[in-house]
C-alpha positions as CSV (number, residue, x, y, z in Angstrom):
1,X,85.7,-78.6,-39.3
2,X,85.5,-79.8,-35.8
3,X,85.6,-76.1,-34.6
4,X,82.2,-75.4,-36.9
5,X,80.5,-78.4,-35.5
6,X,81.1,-77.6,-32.2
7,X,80.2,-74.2,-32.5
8,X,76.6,-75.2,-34.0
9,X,76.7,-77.9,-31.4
10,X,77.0,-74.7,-28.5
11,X,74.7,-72.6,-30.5
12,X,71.8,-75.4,-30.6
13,X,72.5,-75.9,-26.6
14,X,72.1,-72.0,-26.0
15,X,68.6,-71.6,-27.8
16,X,67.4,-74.8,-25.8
17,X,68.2,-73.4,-22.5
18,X,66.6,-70.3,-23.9
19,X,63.8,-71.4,-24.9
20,X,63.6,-73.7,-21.7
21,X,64.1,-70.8,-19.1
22,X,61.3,-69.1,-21.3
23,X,58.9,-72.1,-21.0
24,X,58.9,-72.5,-17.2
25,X,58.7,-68.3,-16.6
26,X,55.4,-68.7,-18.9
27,X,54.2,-72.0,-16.8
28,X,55.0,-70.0,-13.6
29,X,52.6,-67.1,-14.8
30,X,49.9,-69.5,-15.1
31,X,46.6,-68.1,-14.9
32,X,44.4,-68.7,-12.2
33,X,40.7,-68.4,-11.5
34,X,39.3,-65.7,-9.7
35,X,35.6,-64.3,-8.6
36,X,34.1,-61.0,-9.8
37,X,32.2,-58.7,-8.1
38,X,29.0,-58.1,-9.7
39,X,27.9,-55.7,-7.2
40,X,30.4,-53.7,-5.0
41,X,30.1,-55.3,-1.1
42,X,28.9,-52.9,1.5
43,X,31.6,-53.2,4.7
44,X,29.7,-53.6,7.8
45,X,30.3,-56.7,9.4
46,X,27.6,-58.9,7.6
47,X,28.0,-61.7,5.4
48,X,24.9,-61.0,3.5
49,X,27.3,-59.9,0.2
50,X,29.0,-63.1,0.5
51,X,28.1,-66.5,-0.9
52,X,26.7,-68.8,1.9
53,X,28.4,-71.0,2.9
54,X,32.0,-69.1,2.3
55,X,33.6,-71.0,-0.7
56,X,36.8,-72.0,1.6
57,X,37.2,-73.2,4.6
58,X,40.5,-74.3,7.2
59,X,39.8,-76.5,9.3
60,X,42.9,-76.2,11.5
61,X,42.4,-72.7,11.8
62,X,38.7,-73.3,11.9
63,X,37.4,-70.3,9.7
64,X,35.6,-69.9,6.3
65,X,37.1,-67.2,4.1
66,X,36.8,-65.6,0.4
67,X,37.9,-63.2,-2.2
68,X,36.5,-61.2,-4.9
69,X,37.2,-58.1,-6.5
70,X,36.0,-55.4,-9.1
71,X,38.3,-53.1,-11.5
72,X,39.0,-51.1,-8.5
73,X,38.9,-53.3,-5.5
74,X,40.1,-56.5,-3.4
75,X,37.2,-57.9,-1.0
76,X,38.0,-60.1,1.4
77,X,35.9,-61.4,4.2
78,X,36.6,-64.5,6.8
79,X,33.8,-65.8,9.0
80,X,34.1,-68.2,12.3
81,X,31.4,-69.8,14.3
82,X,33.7,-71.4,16.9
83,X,33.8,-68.8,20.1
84,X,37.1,-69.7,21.0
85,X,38.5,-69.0,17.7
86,X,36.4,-65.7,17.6
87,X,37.6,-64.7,21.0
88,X,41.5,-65.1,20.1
89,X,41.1,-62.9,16.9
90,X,39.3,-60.4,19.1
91,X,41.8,-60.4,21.9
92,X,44.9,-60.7,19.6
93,X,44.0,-60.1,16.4
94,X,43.6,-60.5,13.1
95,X,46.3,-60.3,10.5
96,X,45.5,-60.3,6.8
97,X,48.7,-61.1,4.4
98,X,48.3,-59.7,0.6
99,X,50.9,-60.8,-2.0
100,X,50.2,-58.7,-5.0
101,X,52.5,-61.5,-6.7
102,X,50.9,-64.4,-5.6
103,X,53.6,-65.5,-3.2
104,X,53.9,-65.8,0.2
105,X,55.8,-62.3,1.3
106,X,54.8,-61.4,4.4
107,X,55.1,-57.3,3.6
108,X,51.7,-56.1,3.3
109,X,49.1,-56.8,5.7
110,X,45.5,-55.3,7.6
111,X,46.0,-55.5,11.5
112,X,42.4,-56.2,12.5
113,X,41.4,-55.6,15.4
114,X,44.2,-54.5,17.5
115,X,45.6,-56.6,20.5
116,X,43.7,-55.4,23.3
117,X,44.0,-56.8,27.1
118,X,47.5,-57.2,27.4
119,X,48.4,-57.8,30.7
120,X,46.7,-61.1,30.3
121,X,43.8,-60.9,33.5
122,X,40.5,-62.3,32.3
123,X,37.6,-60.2,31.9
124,X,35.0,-61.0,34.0
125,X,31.6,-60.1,32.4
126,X,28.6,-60.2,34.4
127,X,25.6,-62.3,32.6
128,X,22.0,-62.3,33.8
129,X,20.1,-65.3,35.6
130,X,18.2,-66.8,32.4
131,X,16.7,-69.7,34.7
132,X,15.0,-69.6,37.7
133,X,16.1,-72.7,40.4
134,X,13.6,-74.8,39.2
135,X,14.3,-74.4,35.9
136,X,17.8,-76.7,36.2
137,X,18.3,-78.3,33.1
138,X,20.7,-77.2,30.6
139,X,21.9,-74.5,33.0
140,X,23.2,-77.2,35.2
141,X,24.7,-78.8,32.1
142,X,28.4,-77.7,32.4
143,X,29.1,-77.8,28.1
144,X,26.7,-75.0,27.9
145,X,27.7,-73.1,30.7
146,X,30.9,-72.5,29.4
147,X,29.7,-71.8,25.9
148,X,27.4,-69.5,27.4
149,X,30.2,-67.7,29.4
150,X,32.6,-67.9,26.6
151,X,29.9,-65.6,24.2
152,X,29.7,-63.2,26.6
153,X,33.4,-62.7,26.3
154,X,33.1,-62.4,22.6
155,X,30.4,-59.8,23.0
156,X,32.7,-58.0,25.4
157,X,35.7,-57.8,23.4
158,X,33.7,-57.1,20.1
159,X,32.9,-53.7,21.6
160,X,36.8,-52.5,22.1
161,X,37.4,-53.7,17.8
162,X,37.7,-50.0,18.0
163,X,41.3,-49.9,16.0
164,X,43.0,-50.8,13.0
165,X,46.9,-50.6,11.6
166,X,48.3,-51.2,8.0
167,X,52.0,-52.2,7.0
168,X,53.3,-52.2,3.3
169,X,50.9,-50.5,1.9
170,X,51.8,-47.4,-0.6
171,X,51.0,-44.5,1.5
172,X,48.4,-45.2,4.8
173,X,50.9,-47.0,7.0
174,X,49.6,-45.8,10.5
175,X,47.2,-46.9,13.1
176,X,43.6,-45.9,12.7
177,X,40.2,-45.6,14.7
178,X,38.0,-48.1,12.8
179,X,34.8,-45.5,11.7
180,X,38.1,-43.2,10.2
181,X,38.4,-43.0,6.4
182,X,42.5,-43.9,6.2
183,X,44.6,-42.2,3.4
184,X,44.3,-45.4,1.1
185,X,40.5,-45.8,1.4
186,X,41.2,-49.4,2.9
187,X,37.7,-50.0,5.1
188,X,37.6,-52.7,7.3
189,X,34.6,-53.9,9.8
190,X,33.8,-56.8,11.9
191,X,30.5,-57.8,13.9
192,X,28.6,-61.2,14.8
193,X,25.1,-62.2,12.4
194,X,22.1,-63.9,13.6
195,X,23.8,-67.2,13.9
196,X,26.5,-66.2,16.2
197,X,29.1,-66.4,13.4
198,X,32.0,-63.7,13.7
199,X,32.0,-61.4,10.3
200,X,35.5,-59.9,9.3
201,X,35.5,-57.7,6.3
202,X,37.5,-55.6,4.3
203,X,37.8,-53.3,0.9
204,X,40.9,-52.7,-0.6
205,X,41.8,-50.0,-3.2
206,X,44.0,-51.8,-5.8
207,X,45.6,-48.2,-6.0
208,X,47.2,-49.1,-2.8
209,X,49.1,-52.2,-2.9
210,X,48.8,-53.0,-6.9
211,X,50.9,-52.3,-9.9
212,X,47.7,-49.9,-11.2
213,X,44.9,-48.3,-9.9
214,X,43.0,-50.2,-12.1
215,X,42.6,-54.1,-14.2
216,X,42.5,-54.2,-17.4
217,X,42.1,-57.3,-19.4
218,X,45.5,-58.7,-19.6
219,X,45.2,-58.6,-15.6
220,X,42.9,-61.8,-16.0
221,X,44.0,-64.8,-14.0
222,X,47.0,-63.1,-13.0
223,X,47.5,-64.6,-9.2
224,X,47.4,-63.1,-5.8
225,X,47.6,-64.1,-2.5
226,X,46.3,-63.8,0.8
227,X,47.3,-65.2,4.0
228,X,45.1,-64.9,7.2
229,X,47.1,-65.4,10.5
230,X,45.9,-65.7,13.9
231,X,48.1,-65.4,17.0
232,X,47.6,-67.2,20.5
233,X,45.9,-66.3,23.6
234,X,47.9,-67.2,26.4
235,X,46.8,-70.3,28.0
236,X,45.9,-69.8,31.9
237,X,48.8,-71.2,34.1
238,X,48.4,-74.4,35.3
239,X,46.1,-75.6,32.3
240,X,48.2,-78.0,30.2
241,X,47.3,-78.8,26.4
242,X,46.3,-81.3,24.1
243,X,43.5,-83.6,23.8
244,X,41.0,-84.4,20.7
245,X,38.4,-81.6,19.9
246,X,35.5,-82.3,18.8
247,X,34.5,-80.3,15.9
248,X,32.1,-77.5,18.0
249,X,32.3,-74.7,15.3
250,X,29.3,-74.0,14.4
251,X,30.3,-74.0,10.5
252,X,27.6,-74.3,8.2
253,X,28.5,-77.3,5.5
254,X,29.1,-76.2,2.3
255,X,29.2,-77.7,-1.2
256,X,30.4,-75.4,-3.7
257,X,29.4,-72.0,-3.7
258,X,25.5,-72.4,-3.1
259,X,24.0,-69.0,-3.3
260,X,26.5,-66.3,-4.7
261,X,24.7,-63.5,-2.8
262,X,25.7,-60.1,-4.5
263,X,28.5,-61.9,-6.4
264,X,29.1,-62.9,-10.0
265,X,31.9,-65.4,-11.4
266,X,34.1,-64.4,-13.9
267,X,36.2,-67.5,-14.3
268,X,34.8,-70.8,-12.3
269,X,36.0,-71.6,-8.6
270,X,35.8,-74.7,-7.1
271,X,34.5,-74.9,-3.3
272,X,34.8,-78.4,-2.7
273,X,33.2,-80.1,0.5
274,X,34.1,-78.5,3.9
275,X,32.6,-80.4,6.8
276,X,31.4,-79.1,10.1
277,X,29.9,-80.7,12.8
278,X,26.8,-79.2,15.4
279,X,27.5,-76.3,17.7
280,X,28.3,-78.9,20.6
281,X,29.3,-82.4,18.3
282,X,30.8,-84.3,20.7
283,X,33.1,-81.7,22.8
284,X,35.1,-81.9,25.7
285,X,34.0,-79.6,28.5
286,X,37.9,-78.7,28.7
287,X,38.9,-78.7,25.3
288,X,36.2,-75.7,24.1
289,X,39.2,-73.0,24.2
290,X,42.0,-75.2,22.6
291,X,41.5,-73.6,19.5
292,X,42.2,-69.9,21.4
293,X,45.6,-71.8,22.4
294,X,46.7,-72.0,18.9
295,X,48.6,-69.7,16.4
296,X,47.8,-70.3,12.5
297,X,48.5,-69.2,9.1
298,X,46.3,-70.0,5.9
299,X,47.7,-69.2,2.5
300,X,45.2,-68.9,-0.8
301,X,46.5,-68.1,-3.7
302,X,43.4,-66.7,-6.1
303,X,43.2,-65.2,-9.8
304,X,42.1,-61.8,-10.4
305,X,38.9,-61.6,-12.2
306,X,38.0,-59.3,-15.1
307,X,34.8,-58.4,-16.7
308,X,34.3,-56.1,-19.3
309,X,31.9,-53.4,-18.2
């Protein structure tokens, strides 16, 4: 008697932790929202496919970012108006982390652009007299001289993005010249708009990284995630650290998605309010590079999107 009570006493216990192991695997599937591209985006360094403002935004790391994608394809794009920040992802790069299982592995990645200037001198790029001596004004102003200098180094370095690398990826693991068409028909491009905002861009064949060429419907909300990273110039010697920073990004504010450019939502994706001050808000004259100073990583976890065509 006690042995049959105790054996439907074991067998009750087993189904429960069945049934409870079962429960959290289906809550840790849980399906995300995700944006569809309408229209596929045309990689060339613009933002004008992309919602304006970008939907995201770090403010540590002090860039805007989004992701969308099609049956075949994962867009990403990641804007910055601060020149410092723009000047450290064209010195050292850009790396761009995709988690095909929406976690935070650290396998498969875009190099974008390639470390140039390595043995750490400055460049030193000549810029033409804008003001004649009577003409003092803002050019004496020391904030905008160092701006001004500072975007001619991003204009500099923008012309040697010549180079790209991949890791992880399925079968185009190499380094490649930037107008080349790689093995996995990854294309990436990067290039400053009209408002002095640095432009990164990329397409990406689901064929090379995903579990299918292809979505299908039950590929709906199933997450993903990207990471963008950002590694440190090398402060000058003698310069120390620290010090508030004014917020001198440039960033357009953004509520929501305003304008959704070429793109069209399948499920709903909330922006929320990113705040950005002027070009100038408030700086310190020596705190304009800090943010070049500064490693970062930004994780996003997204849906994928499907749309029945």
């Amino acid at each position: 008697m006690h042995k049959r009570v105790f054996s439907r006493l074991f067998f009750l216990f087993a189904v429960i932790t069945v049934f409870s192991c079962s429960s959290s695997k289906h809550s840790s599937s849980k399906r995300l929202p995700g944006i569809w591209q309408v229209q596929p985006v045309t990689i060339d360094g613009s933002n004008k496919d992309w919602p304006e403002p970008y939907p995201e935004y770090d403010e540590k790391a002090q860039i805007g970012y989004a992701v969308s994608n099609d049956k075949e394809n994962l867009y990403i794009t990641v804007e910055t108006g601060d020149p410092a920040t723009q000047l450290k992802i064209l010195r050292e790069g850009l790396t761009v982390w995709i988690d095909r299982k929406g976690d935070k592995s650290e396998e498969t990645a875009i190099n974008y652009p390639i470390p140039v200037n390595k043995d750490g001198k400055e460049q030193r790029v000549p810029r033409q007299k804008v003001q004649s001596e009577g003409q003092q004004g803002l050019g004496s102003d020391r904030l905008q001289k160092q701006r001004m200098e500072l975007e001619d180094k991003v204009r500099a370095a923008l012309d040697d993005a010549k180079e790209f690398s991949l890791q992880g990826f399925k079968s185009c693991n190499l380094q490649f010249p930037v107008m080349e068409l790689d093995s996995c028909g990854i294309v990436v491009r990067i290039g400053l708009d009209a408002d002095n905002e640095l432009v990164w861009e990329a397409k990406v064949p689901l064929k090379s990284f995903y579990f299918k060429p292809q979505l299908t419907r039950a590929d709906k909300g199933k997450a993903i995630s990207v990471c963008f990273e950002t590694t440190a110039m090398k402060r000058p010697p003698g310069q120390q650290g620290g010090g508030s920073r004014g917020s001198g990004s440039g960033f357009r504010p953004s509520v929501g998605f305003g304008g959704m450019g070429g793109m069209g939502m399948g499920m709903g994706m909330g922006g929320g309010m990113h705040h950005s001050s002027g070009r100038n808000g408030g700086q310190n004259t020596t705190d304009m590079m800090e943010p070049a100073y500064k490693s970062t990583k930004t994780y996003k976890k997204f849906g994928l999107a499907y749309m029945e065509q």
